[in-house]
N, C-alpha and C positions, 0 to 999 in steps of 0.2 A: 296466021292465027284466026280458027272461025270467030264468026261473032259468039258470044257468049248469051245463053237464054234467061236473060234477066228474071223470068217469071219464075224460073226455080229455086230462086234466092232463098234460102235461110238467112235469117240476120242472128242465128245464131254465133257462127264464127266471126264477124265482124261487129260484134259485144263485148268479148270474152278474151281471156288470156290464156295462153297456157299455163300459166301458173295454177287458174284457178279449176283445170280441169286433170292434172298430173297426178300419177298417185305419189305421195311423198312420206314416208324419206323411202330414198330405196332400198331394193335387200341386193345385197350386195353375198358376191363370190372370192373367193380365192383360187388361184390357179393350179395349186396343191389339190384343192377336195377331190375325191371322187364324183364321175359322173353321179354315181348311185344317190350319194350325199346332197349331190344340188338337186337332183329331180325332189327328194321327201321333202329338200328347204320348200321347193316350188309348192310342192300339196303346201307344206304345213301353213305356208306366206299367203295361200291362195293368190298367188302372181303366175305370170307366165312366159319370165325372163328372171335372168341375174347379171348383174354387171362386176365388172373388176374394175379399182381404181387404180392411178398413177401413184406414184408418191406423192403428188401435188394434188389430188381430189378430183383430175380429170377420169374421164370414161375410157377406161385402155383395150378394153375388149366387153363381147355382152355374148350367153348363151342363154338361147330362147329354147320354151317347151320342144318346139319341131325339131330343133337341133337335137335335142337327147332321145326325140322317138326316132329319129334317121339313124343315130346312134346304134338305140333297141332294136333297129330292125335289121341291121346290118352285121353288127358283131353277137347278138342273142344278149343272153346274161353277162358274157364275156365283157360288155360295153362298162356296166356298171362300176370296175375297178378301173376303168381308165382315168386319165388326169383332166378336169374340166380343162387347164390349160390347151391341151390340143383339140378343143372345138370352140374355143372364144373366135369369136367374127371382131374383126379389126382393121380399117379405122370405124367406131360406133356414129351411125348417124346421128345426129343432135338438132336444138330446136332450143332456141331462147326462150327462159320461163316466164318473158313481157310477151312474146309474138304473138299478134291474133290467132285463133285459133286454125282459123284460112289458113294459112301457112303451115302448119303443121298435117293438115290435111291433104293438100296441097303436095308437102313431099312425100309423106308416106304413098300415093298414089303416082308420083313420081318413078319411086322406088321400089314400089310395089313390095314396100315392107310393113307391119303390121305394130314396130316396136319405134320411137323415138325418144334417147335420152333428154332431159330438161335440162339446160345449164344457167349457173348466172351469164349475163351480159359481161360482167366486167372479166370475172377469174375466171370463167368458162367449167367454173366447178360443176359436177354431177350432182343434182339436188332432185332428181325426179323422173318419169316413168310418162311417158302417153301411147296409151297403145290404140289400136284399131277399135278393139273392143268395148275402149270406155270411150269411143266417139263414133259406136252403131247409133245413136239419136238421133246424128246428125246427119241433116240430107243435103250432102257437101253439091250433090250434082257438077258442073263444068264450072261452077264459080271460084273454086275454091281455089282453084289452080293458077287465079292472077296473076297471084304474087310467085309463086315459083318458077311461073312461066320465064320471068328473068335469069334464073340460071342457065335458059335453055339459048336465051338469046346471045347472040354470035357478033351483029354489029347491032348499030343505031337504029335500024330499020326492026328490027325484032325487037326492043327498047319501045322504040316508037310505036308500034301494038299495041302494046300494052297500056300506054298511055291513054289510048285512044280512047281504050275501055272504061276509062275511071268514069267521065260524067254516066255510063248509063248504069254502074256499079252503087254511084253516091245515090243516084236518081230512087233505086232500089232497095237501098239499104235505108231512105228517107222511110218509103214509104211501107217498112217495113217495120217504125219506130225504134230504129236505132238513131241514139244522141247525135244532135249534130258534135257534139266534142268528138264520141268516136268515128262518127263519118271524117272528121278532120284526121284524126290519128291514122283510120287506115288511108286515107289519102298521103301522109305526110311516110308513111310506111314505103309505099309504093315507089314516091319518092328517094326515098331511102335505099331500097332497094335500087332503082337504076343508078343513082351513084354507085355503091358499091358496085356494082355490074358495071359498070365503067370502068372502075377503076381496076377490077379483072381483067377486063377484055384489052385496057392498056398495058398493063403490067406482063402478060402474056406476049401483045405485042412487038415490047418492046427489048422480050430477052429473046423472041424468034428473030430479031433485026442483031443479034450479038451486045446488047447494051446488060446484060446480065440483070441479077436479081436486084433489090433496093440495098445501096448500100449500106444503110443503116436502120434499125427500127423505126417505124412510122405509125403513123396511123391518119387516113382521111379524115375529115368533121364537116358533117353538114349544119351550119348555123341559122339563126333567124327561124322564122317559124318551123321549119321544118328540123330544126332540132328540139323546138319545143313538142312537137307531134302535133301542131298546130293551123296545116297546110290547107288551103283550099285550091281552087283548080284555076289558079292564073297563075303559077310557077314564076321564079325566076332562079337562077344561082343563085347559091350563100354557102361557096367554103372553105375551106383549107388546111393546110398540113402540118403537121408537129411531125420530127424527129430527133435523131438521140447524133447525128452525123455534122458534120463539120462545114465550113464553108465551098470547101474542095467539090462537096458534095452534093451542090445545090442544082448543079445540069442535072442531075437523075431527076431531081423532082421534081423541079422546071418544066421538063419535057412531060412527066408520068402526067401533072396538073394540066398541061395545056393540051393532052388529051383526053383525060376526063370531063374538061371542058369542051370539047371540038366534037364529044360524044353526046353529050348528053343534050347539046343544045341542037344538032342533028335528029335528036330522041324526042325532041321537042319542050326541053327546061332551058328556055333560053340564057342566052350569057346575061348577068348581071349589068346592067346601067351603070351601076357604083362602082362594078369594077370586083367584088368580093368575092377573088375567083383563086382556087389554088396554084392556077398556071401563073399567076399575079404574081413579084417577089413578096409585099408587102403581107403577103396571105401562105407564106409557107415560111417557116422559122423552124430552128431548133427548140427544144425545151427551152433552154437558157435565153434563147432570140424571144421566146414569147414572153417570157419572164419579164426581161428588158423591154418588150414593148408596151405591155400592160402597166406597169410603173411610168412610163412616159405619159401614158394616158391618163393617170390617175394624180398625175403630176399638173399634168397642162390646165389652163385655162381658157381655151380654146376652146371653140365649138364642136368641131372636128372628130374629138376623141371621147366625148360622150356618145355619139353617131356609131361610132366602133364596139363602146361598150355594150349596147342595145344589142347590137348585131352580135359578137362573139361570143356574150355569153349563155348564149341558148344554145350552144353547139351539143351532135353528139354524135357521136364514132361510130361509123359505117363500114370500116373498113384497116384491118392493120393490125395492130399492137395499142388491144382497147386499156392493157394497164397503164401504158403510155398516158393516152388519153385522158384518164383518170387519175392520174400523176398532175396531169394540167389541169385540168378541173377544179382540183384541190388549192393550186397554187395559187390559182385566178381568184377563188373566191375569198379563199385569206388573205388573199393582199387587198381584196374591195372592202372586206369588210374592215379592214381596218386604216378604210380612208373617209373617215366620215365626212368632211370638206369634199369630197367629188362627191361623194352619195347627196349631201344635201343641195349639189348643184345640179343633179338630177332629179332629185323631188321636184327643187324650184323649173327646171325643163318642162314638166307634165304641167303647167300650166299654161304654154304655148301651144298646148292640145285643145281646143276650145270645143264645145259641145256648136255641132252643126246647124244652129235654131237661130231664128231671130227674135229680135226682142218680145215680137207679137207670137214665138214660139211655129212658127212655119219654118222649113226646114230651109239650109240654107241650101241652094242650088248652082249647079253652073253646067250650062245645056241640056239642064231638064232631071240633071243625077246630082245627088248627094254623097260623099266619100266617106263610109263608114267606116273604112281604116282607120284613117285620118283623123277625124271625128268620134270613133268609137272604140275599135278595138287599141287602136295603138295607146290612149292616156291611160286602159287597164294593163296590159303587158307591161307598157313601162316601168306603172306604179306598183306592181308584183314582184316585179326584178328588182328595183329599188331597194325593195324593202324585204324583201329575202337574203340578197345581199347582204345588208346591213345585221342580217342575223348571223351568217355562215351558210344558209343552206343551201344544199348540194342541189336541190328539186331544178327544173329547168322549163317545165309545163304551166302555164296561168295558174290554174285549179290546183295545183300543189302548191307550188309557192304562198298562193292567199291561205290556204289551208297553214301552211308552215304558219304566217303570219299570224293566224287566228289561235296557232295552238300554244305560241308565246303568250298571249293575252296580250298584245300591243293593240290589237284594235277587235271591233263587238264582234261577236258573229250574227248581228242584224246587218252592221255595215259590210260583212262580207259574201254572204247572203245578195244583197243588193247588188255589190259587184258581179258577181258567179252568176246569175239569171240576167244582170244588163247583156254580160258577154257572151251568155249562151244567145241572145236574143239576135244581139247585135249579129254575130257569127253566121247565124241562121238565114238571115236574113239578106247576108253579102252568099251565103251558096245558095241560096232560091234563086236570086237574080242571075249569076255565073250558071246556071242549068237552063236557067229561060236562055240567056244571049246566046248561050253554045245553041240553044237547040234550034233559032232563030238564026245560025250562021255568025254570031258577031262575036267580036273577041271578048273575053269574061275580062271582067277585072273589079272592082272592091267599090267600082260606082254604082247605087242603087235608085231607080227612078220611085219614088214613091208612090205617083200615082199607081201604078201598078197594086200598090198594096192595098188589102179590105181595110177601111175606115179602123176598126175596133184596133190592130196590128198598128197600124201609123200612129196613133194614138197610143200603145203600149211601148210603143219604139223611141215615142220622143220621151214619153215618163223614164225608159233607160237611158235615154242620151242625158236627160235631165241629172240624174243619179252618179255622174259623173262629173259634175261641179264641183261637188265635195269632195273631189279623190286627191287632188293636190294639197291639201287641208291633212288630208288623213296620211297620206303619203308622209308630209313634213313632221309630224307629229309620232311617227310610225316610229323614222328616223331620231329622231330627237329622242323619244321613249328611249331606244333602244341605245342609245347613244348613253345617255345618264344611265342607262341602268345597269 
């Protein structure tokens, strides 16, 4: 993979969604109409495609303008009483209506097709339209093609490319005034993507060895920040599997897990320290197995299994049978939220978070770095999950979740206001450092030297550490509201 010419960056596509760039709702075909019929729809729609649905709401076929002029030119007038049915193009390429825009640009020049259908994430329903033409603004240049680039890749080392790319991709997108939130997101993307591409390249693998296809529904989960779209550029593992199969059934997935793991940490997202890995037994269950184990956690008094909850529930599906996925999602949070006794044992946790200062408010240090994790982002995340939890809500991302909370009315939107800009801050500030060390040779990680920082910044950064005192306060109280009411 050449290197990529950072200076032609648009920070357009790594802003934006395809949602918000798709034209919606579609105009949709029947396989019955006449050609003649769908070209007038085209004029009258001012579109340049039709799609056909499933029974289910999927995309079963799509006939585009050129298809009906190859049509015209071929058969004359004759074309026009034919069945659209015999020019639908099928399987229709597709494009998640969350993906950055990068990705969709990305495969259309992959594909060197000019049409991609929009679907939901979860039902993979047909909700929308992006075509070439309503993304001529954009001057995608070689960047765009990051993220696709992993479809292309074949083992770890093609993975590992890719990778390589992110710091001068983030470096770019900085300086280009895109949020550090979504510098994290397409970071945590990316991520996302070589799982999933892991777990292809296993999966393929492992039915060219005769071990056949998965025996049961599945679906991979990447947890921890990078299920919240929350990733910065010191990776580690965070994941695991749900399926719908039986004990008998656990060598398939055993083996699928401990090469997605043996891949990606080749690809350079090394294996988990904790261990939070799908090759892991504890990290691949059936529906019913997770069911059972999240009840055990919500149950325990231990330390142990609040450490779990933090971690699992920011998962999200990369890969499989995403209604699955979403089957678990639903279960995990109705059973949390209706365990106010673990939630309130987690409120009271986030005050083992302590803001990094000393009492004379100088930061606290150890060989010259301060751990903003530690110290910063992790007492906000927690207290997010906490207390979103305690509502029902599905959200998985910091900034949603407080949003959720804010839109209960459980706490101000001044206090949550001061959360959302601590953590932009904080966040900001552990990827400026992780860009300096990478560029400096040294390994990144969530340790920040202050010195480095301009006075006015150091000073803004302790007023956010500061603003974090209050979180286990508001947290408890979150809970408790929400609790009585």
């Amino acid at each position: 993979m050449n290197s990529m010419p950072l200076a032609r960056l648009d920070s357009f596509p790594y802003r934006h969604r395809v949602r918000e760039v798709m034209s919606a709702p579609l105009e949709l075909v029947e396989p019955e109409m006449t050609l003649g019929a769908a070209s007038r729809l085209m004029v009258d729609k001012k579109v340049s495609s039709l799609v056909a649905l499933d029974g289910t709401g999927r995309a079963a076929g799509i006939i585009t303008e050129r298809d009906v002029l190859r049509a015209m030119a071929r058969d004359s007038a004759d074309a026009a009483t034919d069945r659209v049915g015999s020019f639908l193009s099928s399987p229709v390429l597709e494009i998640r209506s969350d993906a950055f825009v990068y990705k969709a640009l990305g495969r259309m020049m992959r594909h060197g097709v000019r049409h991609l259908v929009a679907v939901e994430p979860v039902t993979r329903q047909a909700v929308g339209m992006v075509t070439g033409r309503a993304l001529l603004k954009l001057r995608s240049g070689d960047m765009v093609q990051l993220g696709d680039t992993l479809n292309q890749a074949q083992d770890a080392a093609g993975m590992a490319a890719v990778r390589a790319e992110l710091p001068g991709v983030v470096r770019a997108m900085l300086a280009e005034g895109v949020g550090v939130l979504n510098a994290a997101a397409v970071i945590s993307q990316v991520y996302c993507d070589m799982t999933r591409r892991a777990a292809e390249l296993a999966g393929a693998a492992m039915e060219a060895e005769g071990r056949g296809p998965a025996p049961a529904a599945w679906a991979l989960l990447v947890l921890g920040s990078g299920g919240r779209g929350e990733s910065l550029l010191a990776p580690d593992q965070d994941n695991a599997i749900v399926h719908l199969g039986s004990e008998a059934d656990d060598a398939w997935f055993a083996d699928l897990g401990q090469r997605v793991n043996d891949l990606l940490d080749a690809a350079g997202i090394p294996y988990c320290k904790g261990k939070v890995m799908a090759g892991k037994p504890a990290w691949r269950r059936s529906l019913a197995g997770w069911e059972e184990e999240i009840l055990s956690w919500l149950r325990s008094l231990e330390f142990e299994p609040l450490l779990m909850v933090h971690i699992f529930f920011d998962f999200v599906a990369v890969h499989g049978d995403f209604e699955l996925a979403e089957q678990l999602r639903r279960m995990a949070v109705d059973l949390a939220s209706r365990a106010p006794l673990f939630l309130r044992r987690m409120a009271v946790q986030i005050e083992d978070h302590r803001a990094p200062l000393t009492l004379f408010g100088r930061f606290k240090t150890q060989e010259g770095r301060v751990d903003l994790k530690l110290g910063g982002q992790l007492p906000i995340t927690s207290g997010a999950r906490t207390m979103a939890l305690r509502l029902g809500s599905l959200a998985t991302s910091t900034s949603e979740r407080l949003q959720a909370v804010q839109e209960a009315g459980i706490v101000t939107a001044d206090d949550m206001d001061s959360l959302c800009d601590a953590y932009k801050l904080v966040t900001r500030t552990i990827l400026d450092q992780q860009l300096a060390d990478i560029e400096a040779g040294r390994e990144p990680s969530s340790r920040v030297n202050p010195k480095r920082l301009p006075r006015r910044l150091r000073q803004r950064l302790k007023e956010a550490l500061r603003t974090l005192e209050g979180l286990p306060t508001i947290t408890r109280d979150a809970v408790s509201s929400s609790v009585s009411g």
